[in-house]
VOBA-1610 file (N, C-alpha, C; in pm, whole numbers, padded with zeros to 5 digits, always signed):
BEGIN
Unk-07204-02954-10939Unk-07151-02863-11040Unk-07267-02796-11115Unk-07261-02663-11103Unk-07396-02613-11183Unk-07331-02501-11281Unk-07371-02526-11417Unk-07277-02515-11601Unk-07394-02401-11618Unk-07514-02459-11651Unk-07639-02411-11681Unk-07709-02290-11626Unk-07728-02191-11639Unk-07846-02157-11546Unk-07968-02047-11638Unk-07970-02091-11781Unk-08083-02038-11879Unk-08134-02162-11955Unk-08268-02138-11966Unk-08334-02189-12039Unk-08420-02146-12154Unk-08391-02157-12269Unk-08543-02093-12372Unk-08626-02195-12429Unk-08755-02240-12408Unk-08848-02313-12453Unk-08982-02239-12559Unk-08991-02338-12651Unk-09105-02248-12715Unk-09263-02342-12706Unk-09372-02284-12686Unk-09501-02362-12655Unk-09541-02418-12778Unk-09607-02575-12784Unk-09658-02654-12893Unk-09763-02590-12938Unk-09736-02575-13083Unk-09894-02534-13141Unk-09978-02629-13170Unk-10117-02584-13209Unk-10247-02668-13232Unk-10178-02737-13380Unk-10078-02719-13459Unk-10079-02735-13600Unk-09935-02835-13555Unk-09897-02880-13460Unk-09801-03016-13435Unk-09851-03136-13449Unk-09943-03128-13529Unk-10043-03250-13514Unk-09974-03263-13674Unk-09941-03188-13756Unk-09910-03185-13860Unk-09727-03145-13906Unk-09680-03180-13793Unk-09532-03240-13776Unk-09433-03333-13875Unk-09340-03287-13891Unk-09246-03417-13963Unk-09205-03542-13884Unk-09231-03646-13957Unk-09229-03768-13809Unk-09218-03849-13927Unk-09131-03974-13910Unk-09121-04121-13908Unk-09163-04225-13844Unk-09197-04213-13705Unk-09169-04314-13592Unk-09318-04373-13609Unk-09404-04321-13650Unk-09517-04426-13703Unk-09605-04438-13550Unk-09610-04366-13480Unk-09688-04397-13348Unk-09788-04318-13334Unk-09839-04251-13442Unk-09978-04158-13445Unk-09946-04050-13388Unk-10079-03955-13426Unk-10097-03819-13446Unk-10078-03806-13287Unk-09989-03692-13222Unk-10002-03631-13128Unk-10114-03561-13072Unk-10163-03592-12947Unk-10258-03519-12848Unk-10264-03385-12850Unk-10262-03285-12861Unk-10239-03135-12862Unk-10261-03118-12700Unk-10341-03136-12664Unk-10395-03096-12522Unk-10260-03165-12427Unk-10215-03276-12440Unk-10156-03363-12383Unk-10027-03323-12368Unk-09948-03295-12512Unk-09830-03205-12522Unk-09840-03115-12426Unk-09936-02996-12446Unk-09936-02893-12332Unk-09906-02917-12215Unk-09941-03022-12139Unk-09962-03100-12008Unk-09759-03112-11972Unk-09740-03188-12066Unk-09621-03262-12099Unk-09513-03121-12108Unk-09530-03039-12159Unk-09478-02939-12207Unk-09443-02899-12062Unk-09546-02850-11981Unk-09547-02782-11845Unk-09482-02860-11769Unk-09472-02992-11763Unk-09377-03079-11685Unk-09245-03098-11699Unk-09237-03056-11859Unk-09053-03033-11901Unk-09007-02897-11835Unk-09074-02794-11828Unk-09094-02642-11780Unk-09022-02663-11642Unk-09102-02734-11578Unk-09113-02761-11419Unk-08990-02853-11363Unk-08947-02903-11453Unk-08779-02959-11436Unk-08677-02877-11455Unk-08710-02820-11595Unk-08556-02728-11565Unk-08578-02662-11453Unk-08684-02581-11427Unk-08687-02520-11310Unk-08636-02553-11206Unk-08685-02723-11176Unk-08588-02785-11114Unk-08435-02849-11089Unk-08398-02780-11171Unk-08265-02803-11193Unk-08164-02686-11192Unk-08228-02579-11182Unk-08192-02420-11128Unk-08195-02346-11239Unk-08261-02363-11349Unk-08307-02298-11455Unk-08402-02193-11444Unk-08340-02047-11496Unk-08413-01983-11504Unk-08503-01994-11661Unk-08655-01989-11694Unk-08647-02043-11801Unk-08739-01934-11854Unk-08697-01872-12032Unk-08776-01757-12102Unk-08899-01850-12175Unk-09037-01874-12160Unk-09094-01940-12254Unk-09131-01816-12386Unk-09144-01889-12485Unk-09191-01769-12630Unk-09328-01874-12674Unk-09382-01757-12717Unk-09539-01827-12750Unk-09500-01913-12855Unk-09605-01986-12875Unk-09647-02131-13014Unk-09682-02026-13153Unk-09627-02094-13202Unk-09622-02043-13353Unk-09724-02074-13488Unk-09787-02098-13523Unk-09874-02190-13601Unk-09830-02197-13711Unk-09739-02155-13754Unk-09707-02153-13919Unk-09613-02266-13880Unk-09568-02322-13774Unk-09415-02419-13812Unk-09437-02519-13718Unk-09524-02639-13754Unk-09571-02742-13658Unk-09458-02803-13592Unk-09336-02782-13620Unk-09234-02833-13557Unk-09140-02783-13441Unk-09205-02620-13431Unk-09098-02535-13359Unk-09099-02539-13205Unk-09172-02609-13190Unk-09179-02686-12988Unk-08973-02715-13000Unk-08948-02771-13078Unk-08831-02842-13073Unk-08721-02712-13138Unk-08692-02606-12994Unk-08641-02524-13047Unk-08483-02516-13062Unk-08471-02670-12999Unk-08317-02690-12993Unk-08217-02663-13135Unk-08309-02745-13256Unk-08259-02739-13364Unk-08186-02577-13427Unk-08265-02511-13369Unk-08263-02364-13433Unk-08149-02266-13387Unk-08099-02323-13302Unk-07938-02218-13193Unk-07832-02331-13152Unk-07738-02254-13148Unk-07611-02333-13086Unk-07585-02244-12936Unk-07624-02249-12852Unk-07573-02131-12738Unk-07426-02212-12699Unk-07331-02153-12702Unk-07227-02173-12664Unk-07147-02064-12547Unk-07043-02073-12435Unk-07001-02008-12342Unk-07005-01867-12402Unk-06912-01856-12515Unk-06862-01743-12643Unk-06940-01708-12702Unk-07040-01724-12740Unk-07090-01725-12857Unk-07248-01781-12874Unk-07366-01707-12975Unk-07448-01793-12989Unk-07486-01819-13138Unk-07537-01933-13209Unk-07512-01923-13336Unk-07640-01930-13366Unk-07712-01896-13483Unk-07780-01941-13491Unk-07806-02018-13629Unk-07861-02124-13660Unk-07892-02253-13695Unk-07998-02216-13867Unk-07937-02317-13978Unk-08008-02344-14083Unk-08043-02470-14093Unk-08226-02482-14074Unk-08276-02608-14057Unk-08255-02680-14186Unk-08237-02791-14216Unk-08201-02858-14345Unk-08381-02899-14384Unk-08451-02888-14287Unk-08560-02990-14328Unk-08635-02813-14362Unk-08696-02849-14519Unk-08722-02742-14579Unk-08862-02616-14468Unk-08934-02694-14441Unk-09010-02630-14379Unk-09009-02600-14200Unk-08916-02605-14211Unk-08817-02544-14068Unk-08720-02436-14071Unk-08691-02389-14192Unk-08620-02294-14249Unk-08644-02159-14137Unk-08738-02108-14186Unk-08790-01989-14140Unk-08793-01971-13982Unk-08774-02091-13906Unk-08847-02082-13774Unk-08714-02010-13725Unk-08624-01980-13809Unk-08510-01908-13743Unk-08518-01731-13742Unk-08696-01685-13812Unk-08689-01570-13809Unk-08710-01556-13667Unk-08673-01435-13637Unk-08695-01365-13478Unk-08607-01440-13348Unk-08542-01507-13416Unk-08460-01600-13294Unk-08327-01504-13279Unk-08293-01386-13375Unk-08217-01322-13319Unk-08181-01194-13214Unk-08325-01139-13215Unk-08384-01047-13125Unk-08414-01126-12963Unk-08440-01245-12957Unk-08454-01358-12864Unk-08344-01319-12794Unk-08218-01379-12839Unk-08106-01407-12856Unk-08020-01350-12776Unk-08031-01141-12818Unk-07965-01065-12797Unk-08008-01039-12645Unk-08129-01066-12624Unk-08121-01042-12468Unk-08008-01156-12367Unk-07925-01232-12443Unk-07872-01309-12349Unk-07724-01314-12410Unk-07664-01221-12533Unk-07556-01284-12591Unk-07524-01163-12653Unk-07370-01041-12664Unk-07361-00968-12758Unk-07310-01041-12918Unk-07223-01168-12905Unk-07194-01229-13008Unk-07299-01327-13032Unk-07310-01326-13137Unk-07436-01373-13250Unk-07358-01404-13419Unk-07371-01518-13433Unk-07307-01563-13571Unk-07491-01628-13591Unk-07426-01642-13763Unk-07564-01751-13803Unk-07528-01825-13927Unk-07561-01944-13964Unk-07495-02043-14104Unk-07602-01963-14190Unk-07507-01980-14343Unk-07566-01900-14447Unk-07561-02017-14542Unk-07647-02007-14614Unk-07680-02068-14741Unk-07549-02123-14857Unk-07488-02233-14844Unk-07525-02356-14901Unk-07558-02452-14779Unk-07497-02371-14668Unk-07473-02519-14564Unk-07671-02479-14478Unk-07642-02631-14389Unk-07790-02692-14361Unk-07704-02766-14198Unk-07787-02644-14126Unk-07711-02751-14017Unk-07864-02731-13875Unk-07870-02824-13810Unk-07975-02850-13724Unk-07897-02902-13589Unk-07923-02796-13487Unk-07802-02822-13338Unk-07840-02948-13258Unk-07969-03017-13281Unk-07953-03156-13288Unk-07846-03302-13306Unk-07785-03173-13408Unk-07707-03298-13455Unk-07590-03204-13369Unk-07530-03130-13254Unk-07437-03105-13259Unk-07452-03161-13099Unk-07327-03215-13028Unk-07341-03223-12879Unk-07192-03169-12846Unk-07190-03117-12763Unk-07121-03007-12666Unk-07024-03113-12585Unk-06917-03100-12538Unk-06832-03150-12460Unk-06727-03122-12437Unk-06748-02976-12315Unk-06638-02889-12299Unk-06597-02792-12399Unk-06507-02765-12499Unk-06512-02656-12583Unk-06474-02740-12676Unk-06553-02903-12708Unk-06548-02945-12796Unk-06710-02964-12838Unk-06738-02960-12962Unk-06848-03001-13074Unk-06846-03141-13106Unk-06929-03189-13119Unk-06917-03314-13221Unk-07018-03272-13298Unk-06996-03278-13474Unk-07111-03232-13528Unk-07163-03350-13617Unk-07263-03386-13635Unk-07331-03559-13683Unk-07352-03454-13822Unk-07342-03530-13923Unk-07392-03510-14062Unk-07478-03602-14108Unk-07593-03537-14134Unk-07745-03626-14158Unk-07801-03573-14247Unk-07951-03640-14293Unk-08043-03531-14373Unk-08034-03433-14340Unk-08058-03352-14193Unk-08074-03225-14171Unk-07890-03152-14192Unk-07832-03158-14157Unk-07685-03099-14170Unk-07599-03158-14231Unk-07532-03082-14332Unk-07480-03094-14474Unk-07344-03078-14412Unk-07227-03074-14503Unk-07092-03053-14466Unk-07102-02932-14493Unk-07141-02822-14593Unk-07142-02668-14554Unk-07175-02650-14459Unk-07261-02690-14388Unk-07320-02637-14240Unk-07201-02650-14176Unk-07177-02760-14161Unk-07060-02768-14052Unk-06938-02785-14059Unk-06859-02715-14170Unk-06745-02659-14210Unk-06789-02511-14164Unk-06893-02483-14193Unk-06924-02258-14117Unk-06925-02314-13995Unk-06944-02451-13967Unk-06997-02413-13814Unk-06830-02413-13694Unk-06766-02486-13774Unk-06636-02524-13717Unk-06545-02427-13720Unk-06558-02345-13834Unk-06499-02213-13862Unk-06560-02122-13764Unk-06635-02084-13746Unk-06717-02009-13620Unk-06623-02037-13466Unk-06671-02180-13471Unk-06610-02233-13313Unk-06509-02175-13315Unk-06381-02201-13409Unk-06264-02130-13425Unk-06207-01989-13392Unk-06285-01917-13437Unk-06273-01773-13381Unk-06274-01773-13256Unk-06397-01844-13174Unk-06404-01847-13021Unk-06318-01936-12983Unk-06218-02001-13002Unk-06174-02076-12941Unk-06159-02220-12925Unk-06252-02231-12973Unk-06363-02374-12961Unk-06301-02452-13109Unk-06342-02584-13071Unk-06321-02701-13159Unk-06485-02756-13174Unk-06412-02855-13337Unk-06547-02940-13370Unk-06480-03065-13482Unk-06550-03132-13437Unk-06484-03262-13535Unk-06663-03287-13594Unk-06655-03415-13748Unk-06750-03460-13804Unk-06793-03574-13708Unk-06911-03655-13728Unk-06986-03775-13692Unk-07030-03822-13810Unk-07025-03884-13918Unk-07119-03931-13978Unk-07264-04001-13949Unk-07362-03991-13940Unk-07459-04069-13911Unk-07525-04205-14016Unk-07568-04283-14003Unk-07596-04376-14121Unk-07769-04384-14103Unk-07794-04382-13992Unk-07953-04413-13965Unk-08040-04382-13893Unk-07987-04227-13825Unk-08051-04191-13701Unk-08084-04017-13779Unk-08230-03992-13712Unk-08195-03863-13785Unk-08146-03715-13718Unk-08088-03769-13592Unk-08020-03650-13599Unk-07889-03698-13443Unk-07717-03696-13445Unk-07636-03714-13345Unk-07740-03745-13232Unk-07801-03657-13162Unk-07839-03654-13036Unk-07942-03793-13022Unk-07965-03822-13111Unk-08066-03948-13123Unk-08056-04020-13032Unk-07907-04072-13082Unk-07829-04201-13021Unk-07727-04149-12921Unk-07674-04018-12869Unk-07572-04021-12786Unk-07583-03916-12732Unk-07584-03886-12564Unk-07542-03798-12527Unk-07473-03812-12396Unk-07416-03695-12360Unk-07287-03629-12238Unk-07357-03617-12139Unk-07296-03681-12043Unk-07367-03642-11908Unk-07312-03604-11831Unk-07167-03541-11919Unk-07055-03468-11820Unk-06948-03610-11744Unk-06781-03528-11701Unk-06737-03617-11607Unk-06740-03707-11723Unk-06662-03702-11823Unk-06683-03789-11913Unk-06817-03932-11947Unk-06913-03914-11872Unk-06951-04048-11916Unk-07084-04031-12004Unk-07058-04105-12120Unk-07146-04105-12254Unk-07253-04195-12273Unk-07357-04160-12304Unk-07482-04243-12302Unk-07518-04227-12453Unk-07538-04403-12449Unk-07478-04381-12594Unk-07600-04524-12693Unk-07606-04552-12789Unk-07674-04621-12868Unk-07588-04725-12923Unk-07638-04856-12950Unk-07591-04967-13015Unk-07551-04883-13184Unk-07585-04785-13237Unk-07524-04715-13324Unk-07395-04645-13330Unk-07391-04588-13174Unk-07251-04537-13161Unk-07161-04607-13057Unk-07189-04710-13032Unk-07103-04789-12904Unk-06948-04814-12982Unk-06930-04817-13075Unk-06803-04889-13145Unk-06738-04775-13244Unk-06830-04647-13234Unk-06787-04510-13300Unk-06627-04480-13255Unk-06556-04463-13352Unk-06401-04428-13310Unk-06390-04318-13244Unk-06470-04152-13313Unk-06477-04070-13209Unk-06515-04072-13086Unk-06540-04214-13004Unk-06617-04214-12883Unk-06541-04291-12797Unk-06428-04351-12839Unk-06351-04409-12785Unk-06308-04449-12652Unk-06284-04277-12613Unk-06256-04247-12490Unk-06306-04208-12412Unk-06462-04200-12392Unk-06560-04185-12297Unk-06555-04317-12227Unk-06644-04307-12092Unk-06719-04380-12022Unk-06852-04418-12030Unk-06893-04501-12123Unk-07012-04536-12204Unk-07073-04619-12114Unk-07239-04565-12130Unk-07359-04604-12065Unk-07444-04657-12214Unk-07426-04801-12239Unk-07484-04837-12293Unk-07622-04847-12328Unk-07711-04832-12394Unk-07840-04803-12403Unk-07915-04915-12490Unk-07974-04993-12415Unk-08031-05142-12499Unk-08111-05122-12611Unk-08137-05154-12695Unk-08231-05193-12867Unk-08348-05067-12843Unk-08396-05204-12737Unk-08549-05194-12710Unk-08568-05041-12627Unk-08490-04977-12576Unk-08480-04842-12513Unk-08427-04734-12605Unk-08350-04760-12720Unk-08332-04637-12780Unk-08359-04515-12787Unk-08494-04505-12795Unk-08525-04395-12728Unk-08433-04293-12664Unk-08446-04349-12509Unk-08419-04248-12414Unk-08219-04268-12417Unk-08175-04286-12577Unk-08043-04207-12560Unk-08046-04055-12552Unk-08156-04025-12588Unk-08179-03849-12612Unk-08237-03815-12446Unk-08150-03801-12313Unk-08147-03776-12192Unk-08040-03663-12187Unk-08099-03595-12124Unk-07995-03449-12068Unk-07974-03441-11948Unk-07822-03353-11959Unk-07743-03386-11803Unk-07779-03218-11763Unk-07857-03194-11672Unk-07824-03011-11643Unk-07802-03030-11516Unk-07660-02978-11462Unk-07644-02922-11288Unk-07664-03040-11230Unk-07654-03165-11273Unk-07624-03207-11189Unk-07702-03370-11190Unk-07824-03330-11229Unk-07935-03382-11257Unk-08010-03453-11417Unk-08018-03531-11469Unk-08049-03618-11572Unk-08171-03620-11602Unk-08258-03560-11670Unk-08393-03575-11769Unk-08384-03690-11834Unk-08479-03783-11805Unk-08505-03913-11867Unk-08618-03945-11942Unk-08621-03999-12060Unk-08763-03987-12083Unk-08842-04107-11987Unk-08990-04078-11942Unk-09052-04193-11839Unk-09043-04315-11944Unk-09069-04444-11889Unk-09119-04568-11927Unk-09026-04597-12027Unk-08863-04625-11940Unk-08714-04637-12017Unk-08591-04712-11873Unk-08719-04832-11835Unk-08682-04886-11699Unk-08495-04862-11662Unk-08469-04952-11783Unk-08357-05025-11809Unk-08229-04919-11781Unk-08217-04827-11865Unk-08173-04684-11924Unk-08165-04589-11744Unk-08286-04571-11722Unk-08309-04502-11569Unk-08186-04572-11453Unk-08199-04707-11460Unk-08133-04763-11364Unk-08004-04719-11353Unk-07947-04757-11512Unk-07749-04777-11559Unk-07760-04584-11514Unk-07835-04518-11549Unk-07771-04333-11545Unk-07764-04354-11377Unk-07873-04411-11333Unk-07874-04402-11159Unk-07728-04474-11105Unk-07732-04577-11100Unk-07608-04610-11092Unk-07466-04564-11118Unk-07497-04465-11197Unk-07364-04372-11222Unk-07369-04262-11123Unk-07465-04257-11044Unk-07455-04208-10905Unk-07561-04005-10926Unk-07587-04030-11076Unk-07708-03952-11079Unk-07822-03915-11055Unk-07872-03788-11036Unk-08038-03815-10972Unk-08121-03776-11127Unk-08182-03855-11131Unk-08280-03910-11223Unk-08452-03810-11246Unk-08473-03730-11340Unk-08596-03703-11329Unk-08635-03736-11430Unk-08804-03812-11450Unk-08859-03908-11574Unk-08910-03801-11601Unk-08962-03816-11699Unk-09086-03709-11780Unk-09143-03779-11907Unk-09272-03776-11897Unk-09340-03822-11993Unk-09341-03767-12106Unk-09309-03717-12238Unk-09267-03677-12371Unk-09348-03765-12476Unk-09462-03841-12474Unk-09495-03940-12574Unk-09523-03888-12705Unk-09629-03738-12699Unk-09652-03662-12757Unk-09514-03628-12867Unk-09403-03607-12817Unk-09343-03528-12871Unk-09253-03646-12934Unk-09265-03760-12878Unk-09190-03903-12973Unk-09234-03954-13095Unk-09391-03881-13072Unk-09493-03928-13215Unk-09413-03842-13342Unk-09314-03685-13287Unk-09246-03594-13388Unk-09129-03651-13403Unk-09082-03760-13379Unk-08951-03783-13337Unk-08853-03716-13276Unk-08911-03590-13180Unk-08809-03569-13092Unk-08789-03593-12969Unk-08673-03547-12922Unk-08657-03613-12767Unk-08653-03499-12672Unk-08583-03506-12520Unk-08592-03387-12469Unk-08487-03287-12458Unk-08395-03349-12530Unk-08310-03199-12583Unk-08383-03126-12627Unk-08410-03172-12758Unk-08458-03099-12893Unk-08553-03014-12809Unk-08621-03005-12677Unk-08745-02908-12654Unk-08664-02799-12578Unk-08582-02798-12544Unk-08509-02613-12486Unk-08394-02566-12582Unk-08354-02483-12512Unk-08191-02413-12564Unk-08150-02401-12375Unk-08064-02494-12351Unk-08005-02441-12257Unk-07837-02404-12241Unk-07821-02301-12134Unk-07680-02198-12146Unk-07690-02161-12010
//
């Protein structure tokens, strides 16, 4: 089954060294990212992605992770108010981007704070996580939006992850890969859950494109249970980009 066939990635700047991060695992490689970067490149590709790269930015050490910043949806593309203050802006010029791939274009306006991180896709349903980064204005505009197109969205509360996609994602064909955070989630009920152990957390943030599963490398455990669900498996090394706390959603927009 092939859903996908665009990709937009944006290149790591020299100033990601100076990133928002928790995870406490030291300053990112710059050189190394790049490396890493070209190997995420070289998958979607492999996965039948045609993919637009946009140059590195230096004013916004965070904007490698351009997922946060758009919602591309079938209908529609939205675009995104980062909650984390100095991510704000990285939404200038993302609408000129945009228009080469979409005549409808919405965007969240000021009170709400929403980051597409926290949103995961499943069919012409949303799930939208409410965290530091996305407020309930965000995603009351954002649900109202879906609406016009058609589309649905329900809340997630989050308690400790900083953003939905952290801990859970769709790998299509109902089956959910999911975190000891959301294993017992009521909205999740009715999936086919791929449990994801402590010590792997991590790599709940794995993407399903066409067919094929992005894993983060050195996530033994995690690799096996997606394989066994009769998926083909590609690792990729991301360490760089775990030191920002993101995963490999957060590095495209794919549609």
């Amino acid at each position: 089954m092939k859903k996908f066939t665009q990709a937009i990635v944006k290149r790591p700047c020299r100033n990601m060294i100076h990133g928002l991060t928790s995870a406490g695992l030291g300053i990112p490689d710059f050189q190394k990212a790049l490396v890493q970067h070209d190997g995420y490149i070289e998958a979607l590709k492999q996965c039948g992605l045609e993919v637009t790269i946009l140059d590195a930015d230096e004013r916004f050490p965070d904007s490698v992770f351009i997922e946060d910043i758009a919602l591309l949806t079938p209908e529609c593309a939205i675009i995104m108010l980062p909650g984390a203050p100095s991510r704000m802006a990285e939404t200038d010029g993302m609408e000129s981007v945009l228009k080469r791939f979409y005549t409808n274009i919405e965007s969240i306006q000021p009170p709400g704070n929403i980051e597409a991180g926290d949103i995961m896709m499943v069919g012409p349903h949303f799930y939208i996580g409410l965290s530091e980064r996305t407020n309930q204005a965000g995603a009351t505009q954002l649900i109202s939006i879906l609406k016009r197109y058609g589309l649905t969205g329900s809340l997630v509360k989050l308690k400790k992850l900083l953003h939905l996609k952290t801990g859970v994602s769709y790998l299509e064909e109902n089956n959910l890969l999911v975190s000891d955070a959301f294993f017992n989630d009521p909205e999740f009920t009715n999936f086919d859950k791929i449990m994801v152990d402590d010590d792997e957390a991590y790599a709940a943030n794995s993407v399903w494109i066409n067919g094929k599963v992005l894993v983060p490398k050195g996530f033994p455990k995690t690799t096996r249970k997606i394989q066994n669900r009769g998926f083909d498996v590609i690792s990729l090394d991301v360490s760089e980009f775990q030191k920002l706390d993101g995963g490999l959603s957060c590095l495209s927009l794919r549609f």
